[in-house]
N, C-alpha and C positions, 0 to 999 in steps of 0.2 A: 867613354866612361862618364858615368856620371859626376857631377860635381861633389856630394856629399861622400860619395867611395872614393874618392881622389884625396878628398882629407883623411878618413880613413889609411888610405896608404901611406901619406907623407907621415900621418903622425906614429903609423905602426900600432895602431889599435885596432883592435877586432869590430867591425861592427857586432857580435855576438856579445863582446864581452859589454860593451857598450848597452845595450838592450838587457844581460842578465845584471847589471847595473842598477839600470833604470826598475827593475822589477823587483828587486831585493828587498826593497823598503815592503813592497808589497806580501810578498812572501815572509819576511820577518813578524807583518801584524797579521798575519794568518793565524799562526799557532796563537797568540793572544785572545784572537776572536773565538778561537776554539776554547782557551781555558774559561773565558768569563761565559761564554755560554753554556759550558759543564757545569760553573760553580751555579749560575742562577738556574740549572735543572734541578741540580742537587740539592740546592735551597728549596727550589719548589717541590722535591719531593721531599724533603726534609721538616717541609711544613704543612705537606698533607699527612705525613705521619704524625706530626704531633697534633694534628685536629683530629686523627683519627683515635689515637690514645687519651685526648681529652673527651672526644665524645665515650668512648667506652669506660671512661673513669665516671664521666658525668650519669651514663646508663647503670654500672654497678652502684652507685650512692643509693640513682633513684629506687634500684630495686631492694639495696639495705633498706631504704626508709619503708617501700612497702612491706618484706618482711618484717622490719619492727612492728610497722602499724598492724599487720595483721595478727602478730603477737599480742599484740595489747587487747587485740578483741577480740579473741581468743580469751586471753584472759581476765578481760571483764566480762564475757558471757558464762564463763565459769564463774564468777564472783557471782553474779546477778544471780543462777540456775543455782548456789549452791544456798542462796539469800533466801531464795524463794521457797529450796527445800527446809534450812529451816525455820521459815515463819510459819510451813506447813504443819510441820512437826509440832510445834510450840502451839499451833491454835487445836491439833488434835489432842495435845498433850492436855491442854487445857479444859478443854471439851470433857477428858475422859477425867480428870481431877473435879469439874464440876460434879458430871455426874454421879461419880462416888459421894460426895461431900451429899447430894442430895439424897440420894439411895439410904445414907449413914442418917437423915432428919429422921428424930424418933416420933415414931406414930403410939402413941397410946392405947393399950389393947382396952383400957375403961373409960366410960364418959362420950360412947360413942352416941348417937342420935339414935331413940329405941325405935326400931318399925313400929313395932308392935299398933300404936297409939294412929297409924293411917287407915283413913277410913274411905278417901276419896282422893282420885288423880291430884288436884288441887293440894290436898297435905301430902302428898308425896313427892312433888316436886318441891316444896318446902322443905322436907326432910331431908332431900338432896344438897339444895343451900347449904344445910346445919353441918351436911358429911361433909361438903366443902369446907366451910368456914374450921370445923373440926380438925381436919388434917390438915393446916395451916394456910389455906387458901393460896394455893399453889394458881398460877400462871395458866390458860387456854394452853399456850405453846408445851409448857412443863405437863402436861395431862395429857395431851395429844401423843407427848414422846415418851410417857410411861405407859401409855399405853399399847406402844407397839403400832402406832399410825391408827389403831381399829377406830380411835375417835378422831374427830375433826372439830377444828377450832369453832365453825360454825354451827356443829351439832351439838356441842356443849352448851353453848351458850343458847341453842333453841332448846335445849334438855332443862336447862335452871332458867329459862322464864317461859315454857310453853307450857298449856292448857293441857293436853292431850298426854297420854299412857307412851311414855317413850319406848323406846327400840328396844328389846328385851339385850341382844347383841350390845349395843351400845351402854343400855343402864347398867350390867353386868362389866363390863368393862370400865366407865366409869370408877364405878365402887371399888373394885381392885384399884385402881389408878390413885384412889384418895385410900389405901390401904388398909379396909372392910375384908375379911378376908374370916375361913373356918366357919362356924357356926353364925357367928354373925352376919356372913355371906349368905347364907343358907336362909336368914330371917330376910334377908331383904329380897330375897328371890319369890318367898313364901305370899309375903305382902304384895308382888307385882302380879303374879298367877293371880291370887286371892280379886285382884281389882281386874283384871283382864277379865275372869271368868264371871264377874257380876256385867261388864261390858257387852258378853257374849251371851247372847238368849238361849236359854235351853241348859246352860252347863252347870251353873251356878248349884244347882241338886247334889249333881254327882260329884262337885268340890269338899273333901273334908273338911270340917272348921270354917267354910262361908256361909254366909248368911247375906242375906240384904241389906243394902247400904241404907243408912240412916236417913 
């Protein structure tokens, strides 16, 4: 027998007991190793959930902040679109206040410029002047717009300084526009035929009440 089972015998110990002994310490820090390695899982999952709940707190904010923000533009697009409709309103408003206010200028049915007294293209564009200056010498743009567009700012002003027998359409529309109007329309229509037909070779006979220009 061996020497080391020899002391075993004498002393009445087990070699077994002897060995679950020596292993006890071993198996005692087992379970320990098992708790600290539960508790540090536990913590690590303990702190992936709490970056997991701060990232979705941190993603809810960000999305309140976008829906505010996009309320706010929202809301200032409404402010802007409602700015815009009424500055709209207020410049039509005003538009349509002006042109009442001018429509209401009194035009004087006496003291208008007498045809009568034209005897040549030249005094008839003169007489035009006078029906301007008359009816308060209203604006290019203001003539144009009472007239329904039919004149143009550039034809007015070749009408009061040109040479030539204007646009019967256009001279007739003028004199309306500077408020010539009934009987007195009629004279100045008479007077434009009257100088047209002395213009025209051959007609001037069969015009009643013309004659040859002076």
């Amino acid at each position: 027998m061996p020497q080391h089972g020899q002391d075993f015998v004498r002393t009445g110990i087990r070699r077994d007991d002897v060995l679950s002994r020596q292993e006890l310490p071993e198996r005692q820090e087992l379970p320990e190793r098992w708790m600290l390695r539960e508790q540090r899982e536990r913590e690590r999952q303990r702190q992936q959930l709490q970056e997991r709940l701060e990232r979705l707190e941190r993603r809810e904010q960000q999305d309140r902040r976008e829906q505010q923000d996009r309320r706010e533009r929202q809301l200032q697009d409404r402010r802007e679109r409602q700015q815009l409709q009424d500055r709209r309103e207020r410049q039509l408003l005003e538009r349509q206040l002006r042109q009442e206010w001018r429509e209401r200028q009194p035009v004087p049915a006496f003291g208008q410029p007498d045809p009568m007294q034209v005897s040549c293209t030249a005094e008839l564009v003169a007489a035009l002047k006078a029906v301007h200056v008359w009816c308060g010498a209203p604006s290019l743009r203001e003539l144009e717009r009472r007239s329904n567009m039919v004149l143009r700012r550039s034809s007015i002003s070749d009408m009061l300084r040109g040479e030539s027998l204007p646009d019967y359409e256009r001279y007739v529309a003028f004199l309306r526009a500077c408020g010539v109007g009934g009987a007195n329309l009629e004279t100045w229509v008479f007077i434009w035929r009257h100088l047209k037909a002395l213009e025209t070779p051959g007609t001037a006979p069969w015009m009643p009440r013309v004659t040859a220009s002076k």
